[in-house]
C-alpha positions as CSV (number, residue, x, y, z in Angstrom):
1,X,-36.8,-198.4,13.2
2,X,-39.3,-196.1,14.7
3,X,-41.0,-193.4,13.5
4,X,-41.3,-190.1,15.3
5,X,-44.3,-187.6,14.1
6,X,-43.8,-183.6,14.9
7,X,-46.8,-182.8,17.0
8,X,-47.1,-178.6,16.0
9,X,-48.0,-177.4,19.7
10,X,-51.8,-176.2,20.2
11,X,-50.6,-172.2,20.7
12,X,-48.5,-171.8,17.7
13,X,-51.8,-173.4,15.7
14,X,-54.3,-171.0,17.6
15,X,-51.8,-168.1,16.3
16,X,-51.4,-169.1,13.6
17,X,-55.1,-169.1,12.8
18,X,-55.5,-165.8,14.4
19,X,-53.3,-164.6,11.9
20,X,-55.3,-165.6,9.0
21,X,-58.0,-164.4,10.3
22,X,-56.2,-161.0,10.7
23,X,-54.9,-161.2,7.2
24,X,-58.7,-162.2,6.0
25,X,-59.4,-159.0,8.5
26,X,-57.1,-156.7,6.7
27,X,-58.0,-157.4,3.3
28,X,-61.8,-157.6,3.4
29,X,-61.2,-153.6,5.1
30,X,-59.1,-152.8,2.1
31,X,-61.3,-154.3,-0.2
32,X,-64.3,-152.2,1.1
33,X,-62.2,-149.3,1.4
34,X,-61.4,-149.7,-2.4
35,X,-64.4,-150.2,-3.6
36,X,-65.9,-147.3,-2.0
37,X,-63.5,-145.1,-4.1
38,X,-63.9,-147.2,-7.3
39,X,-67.7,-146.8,-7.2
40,X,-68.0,-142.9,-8.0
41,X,-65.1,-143.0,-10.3
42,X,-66.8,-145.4,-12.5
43,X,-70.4,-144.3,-12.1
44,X,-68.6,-140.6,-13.4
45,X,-66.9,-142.5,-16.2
46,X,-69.9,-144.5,-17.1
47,X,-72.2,-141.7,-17.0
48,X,-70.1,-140.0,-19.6
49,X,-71.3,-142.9,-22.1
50,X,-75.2,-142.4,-21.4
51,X,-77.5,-140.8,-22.8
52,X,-80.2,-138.8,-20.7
53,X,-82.6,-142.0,-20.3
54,X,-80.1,-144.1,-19.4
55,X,-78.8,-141.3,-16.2
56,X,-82.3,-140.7,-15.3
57,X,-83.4,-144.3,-15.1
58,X,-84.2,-146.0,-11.9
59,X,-82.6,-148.2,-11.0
60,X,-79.8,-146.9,-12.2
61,X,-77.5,-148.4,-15.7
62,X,-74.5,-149.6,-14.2
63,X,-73.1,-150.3,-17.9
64,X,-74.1,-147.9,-20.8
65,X,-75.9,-149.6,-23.6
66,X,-75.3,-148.6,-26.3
67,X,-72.1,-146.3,-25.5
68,X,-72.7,-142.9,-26.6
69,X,-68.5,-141.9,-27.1
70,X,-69.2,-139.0,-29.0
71,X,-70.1,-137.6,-26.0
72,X,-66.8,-137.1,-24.7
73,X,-65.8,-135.5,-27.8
74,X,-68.7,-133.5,-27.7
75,X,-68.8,-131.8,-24.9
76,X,-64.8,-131.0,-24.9
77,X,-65.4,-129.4,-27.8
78,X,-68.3,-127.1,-26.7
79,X,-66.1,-125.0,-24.8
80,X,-62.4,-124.2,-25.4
81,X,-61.5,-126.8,-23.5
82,X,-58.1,-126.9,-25.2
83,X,-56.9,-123.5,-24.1
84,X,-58.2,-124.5,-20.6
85,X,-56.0,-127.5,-20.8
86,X,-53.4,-125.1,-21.7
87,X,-54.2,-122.4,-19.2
88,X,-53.9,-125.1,-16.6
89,X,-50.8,-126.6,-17.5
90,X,-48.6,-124.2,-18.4
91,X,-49.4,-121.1,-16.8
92,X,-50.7,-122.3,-13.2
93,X,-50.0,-126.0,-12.6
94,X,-46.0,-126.6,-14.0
95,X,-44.9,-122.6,-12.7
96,X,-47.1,-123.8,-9.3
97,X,-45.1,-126.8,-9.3
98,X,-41.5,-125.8,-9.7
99,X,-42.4,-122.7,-6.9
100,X,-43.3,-125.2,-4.1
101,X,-40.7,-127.4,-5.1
102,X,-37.7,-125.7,-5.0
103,X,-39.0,-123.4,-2.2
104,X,-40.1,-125.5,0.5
105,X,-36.3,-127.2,-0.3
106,X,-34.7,-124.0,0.5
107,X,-37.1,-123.1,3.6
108,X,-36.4,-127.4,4.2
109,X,-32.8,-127.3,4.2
110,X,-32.6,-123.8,6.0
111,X,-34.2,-125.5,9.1
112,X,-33.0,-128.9,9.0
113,X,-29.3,-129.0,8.1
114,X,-28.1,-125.7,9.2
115,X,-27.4,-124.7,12.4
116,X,-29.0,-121.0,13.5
117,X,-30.3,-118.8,16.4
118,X,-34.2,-119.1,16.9
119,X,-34.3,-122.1,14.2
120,X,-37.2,-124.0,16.4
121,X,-38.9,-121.2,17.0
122,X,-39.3,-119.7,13.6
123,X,-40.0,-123.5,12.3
124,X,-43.2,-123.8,15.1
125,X,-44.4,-121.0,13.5
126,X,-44.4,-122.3,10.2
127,X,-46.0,-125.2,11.4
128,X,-48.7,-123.1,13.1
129,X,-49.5,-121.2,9.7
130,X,-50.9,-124.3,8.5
131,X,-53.7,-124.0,11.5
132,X,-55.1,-120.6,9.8
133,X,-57.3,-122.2,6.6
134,X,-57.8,-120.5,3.2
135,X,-61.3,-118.9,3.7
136,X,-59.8,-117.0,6.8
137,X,-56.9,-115.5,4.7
138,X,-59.0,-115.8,1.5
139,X,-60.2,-111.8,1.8
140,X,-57.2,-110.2,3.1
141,X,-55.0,-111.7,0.3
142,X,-57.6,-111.0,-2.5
143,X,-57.8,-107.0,-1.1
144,X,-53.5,-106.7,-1.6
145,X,-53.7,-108.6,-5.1
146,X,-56.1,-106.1,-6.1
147,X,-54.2,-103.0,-5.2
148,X,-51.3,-104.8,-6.5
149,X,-52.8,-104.9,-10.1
150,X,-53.0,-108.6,-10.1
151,X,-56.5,-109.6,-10.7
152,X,-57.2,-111.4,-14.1
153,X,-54.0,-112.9,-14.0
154,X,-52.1,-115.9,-12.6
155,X,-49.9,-114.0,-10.1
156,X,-51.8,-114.5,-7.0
157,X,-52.0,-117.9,-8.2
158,X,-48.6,-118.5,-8.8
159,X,-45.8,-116.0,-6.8
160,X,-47.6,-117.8,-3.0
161,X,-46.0,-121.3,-4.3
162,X,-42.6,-119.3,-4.0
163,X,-42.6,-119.0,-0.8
164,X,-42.8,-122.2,0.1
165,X,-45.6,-124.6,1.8
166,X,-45.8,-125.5,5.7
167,X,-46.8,-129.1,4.9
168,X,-44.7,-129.4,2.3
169,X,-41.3,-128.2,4.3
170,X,-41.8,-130.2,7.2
171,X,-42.3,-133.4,4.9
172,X,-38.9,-132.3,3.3
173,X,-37.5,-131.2,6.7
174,X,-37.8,-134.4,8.2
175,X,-36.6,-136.1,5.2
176,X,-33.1,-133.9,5.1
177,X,-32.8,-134.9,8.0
178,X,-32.5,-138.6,7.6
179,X,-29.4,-137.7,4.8
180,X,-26.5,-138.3,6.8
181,X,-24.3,-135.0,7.8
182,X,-20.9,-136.7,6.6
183,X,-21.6,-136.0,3.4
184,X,-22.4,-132.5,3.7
185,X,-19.2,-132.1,6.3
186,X,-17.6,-133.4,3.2
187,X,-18.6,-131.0,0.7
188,X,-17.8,-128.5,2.9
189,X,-14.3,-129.6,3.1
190,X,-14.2,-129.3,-0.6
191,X,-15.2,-126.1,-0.5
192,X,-19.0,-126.4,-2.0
193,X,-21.5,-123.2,0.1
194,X,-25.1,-124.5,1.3
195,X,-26.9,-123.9,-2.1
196,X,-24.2,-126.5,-3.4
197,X,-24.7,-128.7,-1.0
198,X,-28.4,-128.7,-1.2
199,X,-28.8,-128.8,-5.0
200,X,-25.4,-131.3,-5.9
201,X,-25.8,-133.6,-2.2
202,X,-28.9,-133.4,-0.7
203,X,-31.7,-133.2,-3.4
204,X,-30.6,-136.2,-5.7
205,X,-30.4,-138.1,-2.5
206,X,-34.2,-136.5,-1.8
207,X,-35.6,-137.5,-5.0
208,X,-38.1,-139.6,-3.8
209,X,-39.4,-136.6,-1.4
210,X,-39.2,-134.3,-3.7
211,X,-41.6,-136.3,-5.9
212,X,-44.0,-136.7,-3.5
213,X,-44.0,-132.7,-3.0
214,X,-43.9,-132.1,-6.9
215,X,-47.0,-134.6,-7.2
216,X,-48.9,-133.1,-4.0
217,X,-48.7,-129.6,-5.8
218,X,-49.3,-130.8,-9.4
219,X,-52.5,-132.0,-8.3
220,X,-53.4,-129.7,-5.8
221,X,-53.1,-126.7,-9.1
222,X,-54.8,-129.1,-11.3
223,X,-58.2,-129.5,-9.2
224,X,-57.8,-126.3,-7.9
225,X,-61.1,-124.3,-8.0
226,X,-61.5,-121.6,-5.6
227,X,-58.4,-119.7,-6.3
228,X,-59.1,-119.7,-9.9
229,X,-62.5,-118.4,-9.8
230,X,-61.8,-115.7,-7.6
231,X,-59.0,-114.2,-9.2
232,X,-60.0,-115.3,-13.4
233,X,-62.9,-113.3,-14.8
234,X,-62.2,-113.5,-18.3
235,X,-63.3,-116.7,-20.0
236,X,-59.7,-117.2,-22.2
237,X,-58.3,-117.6,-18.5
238,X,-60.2,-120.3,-17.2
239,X,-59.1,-123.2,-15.9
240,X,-60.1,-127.1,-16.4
241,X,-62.0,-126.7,-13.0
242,X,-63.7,-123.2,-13.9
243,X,-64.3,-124.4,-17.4
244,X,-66.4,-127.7,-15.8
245,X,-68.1,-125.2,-14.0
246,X,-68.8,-122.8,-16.8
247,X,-70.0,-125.7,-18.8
248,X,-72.9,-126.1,-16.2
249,X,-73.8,-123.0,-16.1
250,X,-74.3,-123.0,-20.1
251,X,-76.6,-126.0,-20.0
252,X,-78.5,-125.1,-17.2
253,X,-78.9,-121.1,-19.1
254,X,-80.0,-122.9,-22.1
255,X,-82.4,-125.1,-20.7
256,X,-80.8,-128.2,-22.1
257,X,-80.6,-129.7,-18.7
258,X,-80.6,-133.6,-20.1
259,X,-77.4,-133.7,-21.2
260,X,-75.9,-131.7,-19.0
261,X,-75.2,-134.8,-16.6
262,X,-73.6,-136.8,-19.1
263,X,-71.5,-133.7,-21.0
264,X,-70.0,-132.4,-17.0
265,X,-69.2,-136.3,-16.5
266,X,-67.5,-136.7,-19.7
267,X,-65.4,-133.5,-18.9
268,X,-64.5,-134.3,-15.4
269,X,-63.4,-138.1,-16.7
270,X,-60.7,-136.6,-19.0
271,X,-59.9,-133.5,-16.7
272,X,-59.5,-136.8,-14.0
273,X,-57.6,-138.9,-16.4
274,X,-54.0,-137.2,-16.0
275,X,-53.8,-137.4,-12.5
276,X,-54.9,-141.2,-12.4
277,X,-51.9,-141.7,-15.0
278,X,-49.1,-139.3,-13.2
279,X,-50.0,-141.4,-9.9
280,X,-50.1,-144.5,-11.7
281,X,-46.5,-143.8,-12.9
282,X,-44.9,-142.5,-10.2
283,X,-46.5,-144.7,-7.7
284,X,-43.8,-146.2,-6.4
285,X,-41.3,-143.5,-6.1
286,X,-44.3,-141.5,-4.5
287,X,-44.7,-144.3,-2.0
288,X,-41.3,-144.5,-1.3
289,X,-41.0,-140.7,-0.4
290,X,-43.8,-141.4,1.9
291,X,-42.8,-144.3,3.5
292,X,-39.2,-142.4,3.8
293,X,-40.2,-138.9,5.3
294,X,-40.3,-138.4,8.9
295,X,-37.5,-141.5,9.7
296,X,-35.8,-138.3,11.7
297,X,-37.6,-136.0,14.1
């Protein structure tokens, strides 16, 4: 009886080690990559634990000892930082949030499902609207919300997300168009209009955009800071982000520069906390919608 041995052939085991190297490739990019954005996260965090001797130590404390947690609790409480939290949630972030969403849906659907005269055209000059940035407009826009009565309040911070978001309808755009037009052929048949359609056929099947847009704009309102401090004067308006930045400037006015390090890093790592959690939740439904838009140009 003989015995026959499988040689592998030399090429596939010079790919296959090019591979691995690849993979080994890949991963030690990723791994630097990650650690680039770990490292100021968790200098923030554990800066927020120090005490001034430890932040102005060289070389610097990597891990706080002993852990000074009051000072979390401590500087939250030196400001209203619970009516900021408020301010932020309820009156700019959730309204900014619903605004974009179920705008840039309309403005979506309007431009990818429905058939119309001039429909390129008038989308390439959406698009182009996203070329102009903020400090261009920043003036012009702040002049009409002051003869519009709107300053010191959230208006001009809240009526633009209703009128949807360039970025944000050609994400959704190309998305709708992925959904197959059967279906909404066959809620037409049934007699449904095109705000039927859209909100009963296409949006439950667009959940996973529609996350992505809703998490884009949570987050975009939550660290918001420019819009905010142009348009709030009064200190029962401020914002998480203008409240980190008022906090500085009360340290810094009462000379008590020391521990204003620790106190604005102990702020900004619970201001930083809900996002890190909202991502961590929705992470894979966020990547889904990402990995999903644009299947369809």
């Amino acid at each position: 009886m003989s015995v026959f041995t499988y040689a592998e052939p030399q090429s596939r085991r010079k790919k296959t080690a090019f591979q691995r190297f690849q993979e080994f490739v890949k991963y030690a990019i990723l791994l630097i990559l990650g650690t680039s954005y770990l490292v100021p996260f968790y200098w923030m965090s554990s800066s927020a634990l120090k005490n001034d001797a430890q932040v102005y130590t060289a070389p610097p404390v990597w891990v706080p000892i002993p852990t000074h947690w009051n000072n979390l609790w401590d500087a939250w409480k030196l400001y209203n930082f619970n009516l900021y939290l408020f301010n932020t949630l309820f009156k700019y972030a959730i309204p900014v949030t619903v605004g974009t969403v179920l705008s840039s849906a309309i403005v979506a659907y309007g431009f990818g499902r429905i058939r119309w005269r001039m429909r390129g055209l008038l989308f390439a000059v959406c698009l182009s609207t996203m070329m102009v940035p903020f400090q261009v407009t920043m003036v012009p826009l702040f002049i009409i919300f002051k003869h519009f009565g709107w300053i010191n309040t959230y208006w001009p911070l809240i009526v633009p997300a209703f009128f949807g978001n360039p970025y944000f309808i050609f994400m959704l755009r190309q998305f709708f168009r992925s959904i197959p037009e059967e279906l909404s052929d066959a809620a037409r048949i049934d007699g449904a209009s095109e705000l039927d359609i859209l909100f009963r056929v296409i949006m439950p099947l667009a959940r996973p955009a529609l996350t992505v847009v809703g998490l884009f704009a949570f987050m975009g309102a939550w660290n918001d800071f420019l819009g905010p401090y142009i348009y709030l004067n009064k200190p029962e308006q401020y914002t998480l982000a203008v409240g980190v930045e008022a906090l500085r400037r009360t340290m810094n006015a009462i000379g008590n520069k020391q521990l204003a390090y620790p106190y604005l890093m102990a702020v900004s790592t619970i201001v930083t906390l809900p996002i890190l959690i909202a991502f961590f939740f929705a992470q894979r439904t966020f990547i889904e919608g990402i990995a999903l838009t644009g299947l369809k140009g």
